[in-house]
C-alpha positions in Angstrom: -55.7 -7.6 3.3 -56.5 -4.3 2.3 -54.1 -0.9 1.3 -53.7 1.7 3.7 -52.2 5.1 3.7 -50.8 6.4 6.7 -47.9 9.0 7.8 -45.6 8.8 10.1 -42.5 10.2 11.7 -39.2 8.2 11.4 -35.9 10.0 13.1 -33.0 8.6 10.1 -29.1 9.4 9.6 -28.5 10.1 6.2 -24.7 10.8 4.6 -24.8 13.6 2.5 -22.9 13.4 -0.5 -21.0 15.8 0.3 -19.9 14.2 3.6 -18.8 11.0 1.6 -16.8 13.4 -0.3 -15.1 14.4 2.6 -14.7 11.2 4.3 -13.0 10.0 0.5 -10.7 13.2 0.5 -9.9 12.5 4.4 -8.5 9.1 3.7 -6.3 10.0 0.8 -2.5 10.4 0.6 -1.0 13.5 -0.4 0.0 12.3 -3.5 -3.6 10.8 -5.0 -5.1 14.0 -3.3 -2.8 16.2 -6.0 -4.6 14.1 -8.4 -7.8 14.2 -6.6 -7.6 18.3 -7.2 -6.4 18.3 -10.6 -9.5 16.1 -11.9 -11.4 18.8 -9.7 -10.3 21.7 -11.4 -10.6 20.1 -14.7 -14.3 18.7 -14.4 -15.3 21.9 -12.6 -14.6 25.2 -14.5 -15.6 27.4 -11.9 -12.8 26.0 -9.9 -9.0 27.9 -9.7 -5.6 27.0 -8.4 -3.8 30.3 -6.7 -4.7 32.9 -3.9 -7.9 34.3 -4.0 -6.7 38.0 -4.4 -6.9 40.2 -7.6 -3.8 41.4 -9.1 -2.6 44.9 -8.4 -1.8 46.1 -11.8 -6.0 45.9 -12.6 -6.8 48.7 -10.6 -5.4 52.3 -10.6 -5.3 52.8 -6.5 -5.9 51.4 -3.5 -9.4 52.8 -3.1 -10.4 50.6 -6.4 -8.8 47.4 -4.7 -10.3 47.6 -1.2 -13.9 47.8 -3.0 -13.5 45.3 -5.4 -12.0 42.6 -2.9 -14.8 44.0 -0.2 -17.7 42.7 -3.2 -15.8 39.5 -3.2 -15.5 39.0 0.3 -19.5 39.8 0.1 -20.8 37.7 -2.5 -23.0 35.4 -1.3 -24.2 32.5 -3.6 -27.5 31.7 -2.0 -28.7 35.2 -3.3 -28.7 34.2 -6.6 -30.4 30.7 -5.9 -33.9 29.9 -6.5 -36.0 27.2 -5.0 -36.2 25.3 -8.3 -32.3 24.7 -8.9 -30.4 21.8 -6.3 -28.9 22.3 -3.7 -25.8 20.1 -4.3 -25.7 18.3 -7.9 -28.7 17.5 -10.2 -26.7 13.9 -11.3 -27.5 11.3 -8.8 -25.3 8.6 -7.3 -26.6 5.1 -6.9 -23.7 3.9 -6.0 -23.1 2.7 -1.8 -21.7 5.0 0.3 -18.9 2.6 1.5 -17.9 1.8 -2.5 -14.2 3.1 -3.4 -13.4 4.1 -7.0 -10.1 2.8 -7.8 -8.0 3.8 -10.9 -5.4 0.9 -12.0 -2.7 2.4 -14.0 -2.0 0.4 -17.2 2.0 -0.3 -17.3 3.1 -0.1 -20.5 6.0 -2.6 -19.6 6.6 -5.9 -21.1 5.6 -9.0 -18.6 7.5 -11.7 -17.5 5.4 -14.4 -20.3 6.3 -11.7 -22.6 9.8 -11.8 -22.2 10.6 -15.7 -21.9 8.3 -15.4 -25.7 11.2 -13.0 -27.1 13.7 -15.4 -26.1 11.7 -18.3 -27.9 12.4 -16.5 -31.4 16.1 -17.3 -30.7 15.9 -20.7 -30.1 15.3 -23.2 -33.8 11.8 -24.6 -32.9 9.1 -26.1 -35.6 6.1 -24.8 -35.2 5.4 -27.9 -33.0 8.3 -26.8 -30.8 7.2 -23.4 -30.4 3.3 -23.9 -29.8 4.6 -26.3 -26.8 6.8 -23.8 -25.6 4.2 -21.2 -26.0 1.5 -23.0 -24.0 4.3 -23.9 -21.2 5.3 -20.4 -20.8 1.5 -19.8 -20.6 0.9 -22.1 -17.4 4.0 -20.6 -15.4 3.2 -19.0 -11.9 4.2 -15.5 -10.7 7.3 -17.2 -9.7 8.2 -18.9 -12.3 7.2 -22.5 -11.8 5.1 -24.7 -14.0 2.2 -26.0 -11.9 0.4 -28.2 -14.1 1.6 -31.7 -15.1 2.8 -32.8 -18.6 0.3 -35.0 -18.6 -2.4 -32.1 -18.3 -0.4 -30.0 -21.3 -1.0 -32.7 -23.8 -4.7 -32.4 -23.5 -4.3 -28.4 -23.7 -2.8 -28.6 -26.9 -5.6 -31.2 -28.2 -8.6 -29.5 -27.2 -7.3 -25.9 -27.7 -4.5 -25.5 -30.8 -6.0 -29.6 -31.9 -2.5 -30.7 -31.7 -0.9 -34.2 -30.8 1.6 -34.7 -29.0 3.0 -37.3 -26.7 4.6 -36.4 -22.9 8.0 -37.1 -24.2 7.8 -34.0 -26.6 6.8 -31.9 -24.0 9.5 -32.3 -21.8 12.2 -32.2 -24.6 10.4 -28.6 -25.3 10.7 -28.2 -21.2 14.1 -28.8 -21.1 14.5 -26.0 -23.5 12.8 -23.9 -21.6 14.3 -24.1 -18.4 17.2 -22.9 -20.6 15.8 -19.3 -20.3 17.2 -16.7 -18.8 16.5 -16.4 -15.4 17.7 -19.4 -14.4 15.5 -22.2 -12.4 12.3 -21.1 -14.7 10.0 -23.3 -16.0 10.8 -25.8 -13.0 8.1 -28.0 -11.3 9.3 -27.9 -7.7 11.5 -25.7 -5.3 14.1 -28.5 -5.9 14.4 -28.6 -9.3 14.3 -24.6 -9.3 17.5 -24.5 -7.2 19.4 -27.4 -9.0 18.6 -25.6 -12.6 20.2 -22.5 -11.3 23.3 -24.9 -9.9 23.8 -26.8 -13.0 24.8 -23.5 -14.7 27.0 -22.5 -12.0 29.1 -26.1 -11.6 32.5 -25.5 -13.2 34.7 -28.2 -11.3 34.7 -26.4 -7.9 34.1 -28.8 -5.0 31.9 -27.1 -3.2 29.4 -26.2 -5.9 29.6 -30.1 -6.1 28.9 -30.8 -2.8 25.7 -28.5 -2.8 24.5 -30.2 -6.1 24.8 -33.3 -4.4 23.1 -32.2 -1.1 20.1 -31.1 -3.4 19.9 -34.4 -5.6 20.3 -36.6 -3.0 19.7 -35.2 0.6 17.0 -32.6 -0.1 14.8 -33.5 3.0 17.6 -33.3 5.5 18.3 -30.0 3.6 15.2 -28.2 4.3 14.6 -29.8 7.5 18.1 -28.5 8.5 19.1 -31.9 9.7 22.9 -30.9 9.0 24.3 -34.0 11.2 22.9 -36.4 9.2 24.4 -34.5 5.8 27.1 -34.4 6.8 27.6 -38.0 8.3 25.9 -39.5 4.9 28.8 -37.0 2.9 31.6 -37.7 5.4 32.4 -34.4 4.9 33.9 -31.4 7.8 32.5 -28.8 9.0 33.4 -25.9 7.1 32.8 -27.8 3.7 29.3 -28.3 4.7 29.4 -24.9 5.6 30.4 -23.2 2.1 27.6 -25.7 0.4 25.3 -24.7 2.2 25.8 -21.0 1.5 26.3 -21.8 -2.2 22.4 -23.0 -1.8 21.4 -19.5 -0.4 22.7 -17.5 -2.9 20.0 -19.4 -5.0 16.7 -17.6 -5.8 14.3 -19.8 -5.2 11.4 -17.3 -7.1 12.9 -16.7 -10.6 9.6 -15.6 -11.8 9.7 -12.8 -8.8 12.6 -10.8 -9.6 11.5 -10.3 -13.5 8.7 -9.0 -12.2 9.6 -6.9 -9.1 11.9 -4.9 -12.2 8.5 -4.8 -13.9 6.5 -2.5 -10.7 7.1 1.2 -10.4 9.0 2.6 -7.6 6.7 4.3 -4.7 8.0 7.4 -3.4 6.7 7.9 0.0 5.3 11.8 0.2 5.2 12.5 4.1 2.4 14.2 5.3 3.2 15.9 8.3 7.3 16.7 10.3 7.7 17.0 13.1 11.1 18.0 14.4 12.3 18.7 18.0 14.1 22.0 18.5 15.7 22.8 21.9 13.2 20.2 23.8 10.2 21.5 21.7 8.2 19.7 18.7 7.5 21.5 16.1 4.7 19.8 13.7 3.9 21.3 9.9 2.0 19.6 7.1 2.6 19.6 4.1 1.9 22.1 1.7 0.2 19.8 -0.6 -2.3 19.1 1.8 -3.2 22.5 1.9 -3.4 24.2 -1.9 -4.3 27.3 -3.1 -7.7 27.1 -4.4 -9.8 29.9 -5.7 -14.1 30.2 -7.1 -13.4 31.6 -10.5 -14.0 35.3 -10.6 -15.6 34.8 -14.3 -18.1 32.6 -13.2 -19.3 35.0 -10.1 -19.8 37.9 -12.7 -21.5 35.4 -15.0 -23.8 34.6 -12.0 -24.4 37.8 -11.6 -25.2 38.7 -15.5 -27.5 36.0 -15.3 -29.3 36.8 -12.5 -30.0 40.4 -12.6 -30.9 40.1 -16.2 -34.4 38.9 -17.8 -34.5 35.0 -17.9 -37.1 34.7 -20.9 -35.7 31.8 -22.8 -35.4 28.1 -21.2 -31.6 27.9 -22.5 -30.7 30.9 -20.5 -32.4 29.8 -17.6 -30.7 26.2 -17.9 -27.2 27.9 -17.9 -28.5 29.7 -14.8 -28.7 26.4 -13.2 -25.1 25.3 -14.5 -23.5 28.0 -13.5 -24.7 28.2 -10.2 -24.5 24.1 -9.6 -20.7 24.6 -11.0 -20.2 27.4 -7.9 -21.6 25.5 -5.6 -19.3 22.8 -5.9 -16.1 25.0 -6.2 -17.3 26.5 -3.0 -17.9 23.1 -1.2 -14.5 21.4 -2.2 -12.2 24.3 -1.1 -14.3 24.1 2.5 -13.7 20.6 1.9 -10.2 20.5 1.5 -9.9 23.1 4.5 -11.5 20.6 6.7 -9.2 18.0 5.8 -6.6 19.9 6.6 -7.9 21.2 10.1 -8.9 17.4 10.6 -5.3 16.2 9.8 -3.7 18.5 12.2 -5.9 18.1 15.0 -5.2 14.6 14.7 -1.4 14.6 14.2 -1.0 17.1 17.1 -3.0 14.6 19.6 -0.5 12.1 18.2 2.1 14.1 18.8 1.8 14.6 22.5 1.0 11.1 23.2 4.1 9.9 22.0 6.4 13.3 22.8 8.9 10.4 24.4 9.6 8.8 21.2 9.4 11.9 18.7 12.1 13.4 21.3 14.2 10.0 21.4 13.5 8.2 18.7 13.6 5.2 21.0 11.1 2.6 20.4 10.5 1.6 23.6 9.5 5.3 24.8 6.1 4.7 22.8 3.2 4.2 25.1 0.3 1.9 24.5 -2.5 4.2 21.9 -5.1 2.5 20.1 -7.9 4.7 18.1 -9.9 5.4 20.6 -7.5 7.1 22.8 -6.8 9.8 19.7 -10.9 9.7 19.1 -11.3 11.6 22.8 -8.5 13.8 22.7 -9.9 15.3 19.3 -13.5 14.8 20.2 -13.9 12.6 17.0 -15.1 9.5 15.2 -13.4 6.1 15.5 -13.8 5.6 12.4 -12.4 9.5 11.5 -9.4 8.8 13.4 -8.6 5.4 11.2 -9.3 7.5 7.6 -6.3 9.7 8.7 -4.1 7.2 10.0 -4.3 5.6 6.1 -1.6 5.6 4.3 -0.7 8.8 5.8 3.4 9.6 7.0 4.9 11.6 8.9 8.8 12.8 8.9 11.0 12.7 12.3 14.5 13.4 13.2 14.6 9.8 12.7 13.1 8.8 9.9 9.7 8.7 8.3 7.0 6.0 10.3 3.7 5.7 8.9 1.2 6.9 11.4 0.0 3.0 12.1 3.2 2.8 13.5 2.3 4.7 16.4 -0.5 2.9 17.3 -0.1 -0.3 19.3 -1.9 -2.8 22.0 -0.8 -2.1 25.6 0.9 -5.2 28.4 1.0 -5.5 31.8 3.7 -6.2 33.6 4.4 -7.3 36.9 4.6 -4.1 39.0 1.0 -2.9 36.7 3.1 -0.8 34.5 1.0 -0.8 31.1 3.9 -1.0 27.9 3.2 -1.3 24.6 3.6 -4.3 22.6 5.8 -2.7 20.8 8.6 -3.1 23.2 8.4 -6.5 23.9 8.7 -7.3 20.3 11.8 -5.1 20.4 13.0 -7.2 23.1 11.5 -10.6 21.3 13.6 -9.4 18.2 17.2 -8.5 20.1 17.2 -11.7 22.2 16.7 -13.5 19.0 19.7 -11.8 16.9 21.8 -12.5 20.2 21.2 -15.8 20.0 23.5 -18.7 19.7 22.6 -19.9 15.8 23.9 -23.5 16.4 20.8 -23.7 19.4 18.4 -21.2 18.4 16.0 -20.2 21.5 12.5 -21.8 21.1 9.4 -20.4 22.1 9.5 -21.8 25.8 13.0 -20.4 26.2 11.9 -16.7 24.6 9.0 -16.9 26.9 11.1 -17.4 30.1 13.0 -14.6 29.1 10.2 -11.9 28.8 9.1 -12.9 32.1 12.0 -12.9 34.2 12.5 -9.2 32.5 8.8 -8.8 34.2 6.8 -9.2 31.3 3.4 -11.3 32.0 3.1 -13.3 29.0 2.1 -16.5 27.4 3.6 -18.5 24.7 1.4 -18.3 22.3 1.4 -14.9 22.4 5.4 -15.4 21.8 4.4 -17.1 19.2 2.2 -14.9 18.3 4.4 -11.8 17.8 7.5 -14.1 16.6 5.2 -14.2 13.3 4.5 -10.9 13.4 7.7 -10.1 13.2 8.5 -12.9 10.1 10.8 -14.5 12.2 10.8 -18.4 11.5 10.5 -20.9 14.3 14.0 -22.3 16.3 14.5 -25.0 14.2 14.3 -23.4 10.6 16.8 -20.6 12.8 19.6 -23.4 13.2 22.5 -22.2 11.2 26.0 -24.3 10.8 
């Protein structure tokens, strides 16, 4: 089959980079877009924090002000452009338009491995001892529990360090280090965890006793929360079965977790927007991060300028031409850039605003009505997909606390009279006729169910189920308290 040339006429949509820009700035929190700015003004020279005014003490009167801030307000970069110099960036991106560039601060904190290894060099080991140790230390979950069997370790240390050891080395070396601080690490089970953690605690009191011997020896009924048969098998009362079992609870059944919840850095929550109500009206701001002072630098403009008007005969001078002008291009588009996120974030927390006025007046969580993206997307005469960038890790401040903006944003029921509710309240009702209920005969599915619907509310188990889950509430019987 032969070649052929033809044209033809093909209608595409195309992202420019500079609207993936924007969509990338959109999305951000006002905290990364602080940093977002910074590394702006630092790769860009022609880019300036502050009011784009000159100061007064440069010019000797008024006269000399109005004029100069007139040229300003008059220079227009696309007389100084010429056809051979791009229109946005000579660099090229190959990257996807939907990839995100993440940046994964290194902590300079010790880890949890790291830690239990310090405590090592205070224990008397051989070097036998401590290469063990090492590799078991090694093989310990985010949690704290060793996963892999003895059996598996001895081949470790035979293939990898080529030394020989037999199983019952390995769990002498174990036992050691289950003797590191927090308690319960190193253990192979959630049982062994919580007995560990006991051990240390059993000083003669009975009802430590009583718990140590619920987890040795009635472990299944335990979890299970089978508390007749425990405490038939213990012929014990009531309240002693009671106390033992709270002894148990005070357990921590991830000692590998707290270590390292110390480890992570504390996020601050920045809100993005308030909005307070004052004598019946709502008042909404944003804030002032989202909304900087950003300046083109004046130097560069008269550089432009200086370049320009004078005689281009050498290829250096016409190469910083093109810088210059490429760097006030981009100056230019990121300040309109970050003015359009702000004007976009407004528009869009406003609409919010008055679709929920009941609950930003009340704070009631029932008063919020059923609002999904799309509602917000007409009101604003914008993108789905627009509306979902803002709502992103974005928060606003209200007389009663701060809610992310997801919050707001919720499936809608019917009930029996048509009335559409949000979801919202029906968990709130799931979740207060749970607390209410008698721990001793926690209310199952079926029973939550019956509730919701005499109260009107057309709905099926599984959807009771459902939203028990989403609310990380366990099922009746894991509910069953003495």
């Amino acid at each position: 089959m032969a070649l052929k040339q033809h044209l033809a006429q093909r209608l595409e949509q195309r992202l420019s980079p500079q609207q993936i820009q924007l969509m990338k700035l959109l999305q951000v929190p006002t905290m990364e877009l602080d940093q977002r700015i910074k590394q702006e003004i630092e790769e860009n020279p022609a880019l300036e924090e502050g009011l784009d005014i000159l100061e007064e003490e440069d010019y000797s009167n008024e006269e000399d002000y109005a004029d100069d801030v007139d040229d300003s307000t008059d220079f227009d970069l696309s007389e100084y452009m010429d056809d051979d110099s791009p229109d946005y960036k000579t660099q090229s991106n190959n990257h996807s338009k939907d990839d995100e560039e993440y940046y994964v601060p290194l902590s300079g904190e010790q880890s949890f491995q790291e830690k239990l290894i310090e405590q090592l060099h205070l224990l008397d080991l051989d070097d036998t001892q401590f290469s063990i140790a090492d590799i078991i230390i090694g093989n310990l979950d985010e949690s704290g529990y060793l996963n892999r069997s003895v059996f598996a370790l001895v081949d470790d240390l035979a293939f990898s360090a080529n030394i020989y050891v037999t199983e019952e080395q390995i769990e002498e070396v174990l036992a050691l280090v289950q003797e590191l601080d927090p308690a319960g690490v190193g253990a192979r089970d959630l049982r062994e965890c919580l007995l560990l953690q006991l051990k240390r605690k059993v000083d003669g009191d009975i009802t430590r006793f009583t718990a140590k011997k619920i987890l040795e020896d009635h472990f299944e009924e335990f979890i299970k929360k089978h508390y007749d048969k425990i405490q038939a098998k213990l012929e014990i009362e009531d309240n002693d079965l009671r106390e033992a079992i709270d002894e148990i609870l005070k357990l921590n059944p991830k000692p590998g977790g707290s270590m390292r919840e110390s480890e992570k850095p504390m996020q601050q929550i920045t809100p993005d927007f308030t909005v307070f109500e004052f004598e019946g009206k709502l008042e909404l701001s944003i804030n002032g991060r989202n909304a900087p002072d950003l300046k083109v630098s004046r130097e560069y403009e008269n550089m432009l300028r200086a370049y320009a008007e004078g005689a281009k005969k050498t290829k250096s001078d016409k190469e910083a031409l093109s810088f210059v002008k490429q760097k006030l291009e981009s100056a230019k588009w990121f300040i309109d850039a970050i003015k359009q996120r702000q004007h976009t974030l407004l528009v869009t927390m406003s609409a919010i605003m008055n679709y929920q006025r009941s609950f930003f007046l009340s704070g009631d969580e029932a008063a919020l009505r059923p609002m999904i993206l799309k509602d917000i997307a007409e009101m604003v005469d914008l993108d789905i997909s627009t509306i979902s960038r803002v709502a992103n890790s974005k928060y606003v401040q209200t007389n009663y606390g701060i809610f992310s903006l997801k919050y707001f944003f919720s499936e809608a029921m019917s009930k029996d009279t048509g009335e559409e509710v949000s979801t919202r309240e029906v968990k709130k009702i799931l979740s207060e006729a749970i607390q209410s209920e008698e721990k001793k005969k926690p209310l199952t599915d079926d029973k939550l169910t019956e509730i919701l619907q005499e109260k009107g509310y057309n709905i099926a188990r599984r959807t009771v189920a459902k939203y028990r889950e989403q609310l990380n509430i366990p099922v009746a019987r894991l509910r069953k308290e003495l």
